[in-house]
C-alpha positions in Angstrom: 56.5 102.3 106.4 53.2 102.1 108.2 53.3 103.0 111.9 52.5 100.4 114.5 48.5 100.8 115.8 48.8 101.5 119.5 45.6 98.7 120.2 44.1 97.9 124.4 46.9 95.1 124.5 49.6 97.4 124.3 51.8 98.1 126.8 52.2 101.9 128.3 55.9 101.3 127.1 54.9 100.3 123.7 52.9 103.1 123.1 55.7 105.6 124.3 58.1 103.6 121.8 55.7 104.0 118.7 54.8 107.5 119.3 56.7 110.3 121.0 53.9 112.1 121.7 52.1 109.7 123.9 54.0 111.0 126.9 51.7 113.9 126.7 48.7 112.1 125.9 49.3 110.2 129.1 49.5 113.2 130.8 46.5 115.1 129.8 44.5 111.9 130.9 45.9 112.5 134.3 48.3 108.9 134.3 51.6 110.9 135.1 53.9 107.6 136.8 54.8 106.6 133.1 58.5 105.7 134.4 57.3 103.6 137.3 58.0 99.8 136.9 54.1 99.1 136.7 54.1 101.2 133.3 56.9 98.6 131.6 54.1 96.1 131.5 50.5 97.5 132.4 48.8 97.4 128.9 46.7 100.1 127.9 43.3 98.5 129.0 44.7 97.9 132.5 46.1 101.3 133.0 42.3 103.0 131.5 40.7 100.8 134.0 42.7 101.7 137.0 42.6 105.2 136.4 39.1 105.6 135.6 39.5 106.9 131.7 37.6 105.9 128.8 39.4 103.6 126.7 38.2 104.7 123.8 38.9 108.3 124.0 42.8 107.1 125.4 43.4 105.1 122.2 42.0 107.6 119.8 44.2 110.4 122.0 47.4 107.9 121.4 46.3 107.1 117.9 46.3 110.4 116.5 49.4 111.7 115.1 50.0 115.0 116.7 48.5 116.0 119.9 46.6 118.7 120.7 47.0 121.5 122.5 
C-alpha cells in the first residue's frame, strides 16, 4: 500500500499521522508546539510561513522516509 504524500495543504496533524518520524522533522526545523491546539489544524504552508522555514526543504524533510541524523 502506497503511503499518503505529506503535500502544503496538510495539516501538522496529518503529517504526524502518516509518518512517525515527522515529530522530529518538526523539531529540527525549530516548530517544537506540535501538541498545541493550533497544530490540529495549521496546514503545513501556514506553519512554514509563521515560522520562517522554507517550504520546500520542510516537505522534502517530512517526505523522506527516515530522518536523518
Amino acid at each position: 500500500m502506497k503511503e499518503k504524500a505529506i503535500t502544503k495543504e496538510s495539516t501538522i496533524m496529518e503529517a504526524l499521522e502518516a509518518n512517525p518520524n515527522s515529530a522530529q522533522v518538526f523539531a529540527r526545523f525549530g516548530m517544537h508546539c506540535l501538541g498545541c491546539l493550533v497544530a490540529s489544524g495549521e496546514t503545513i504552508e501556514e506553519a512554514a510561513i509563521a515560522h520562517g522555514i522554507p517550504l520546500e526543504e520542510l516537505l522534502a524533510a517530512l517526505n523522506q522516509k527516515e530522518t536523518q541524523e
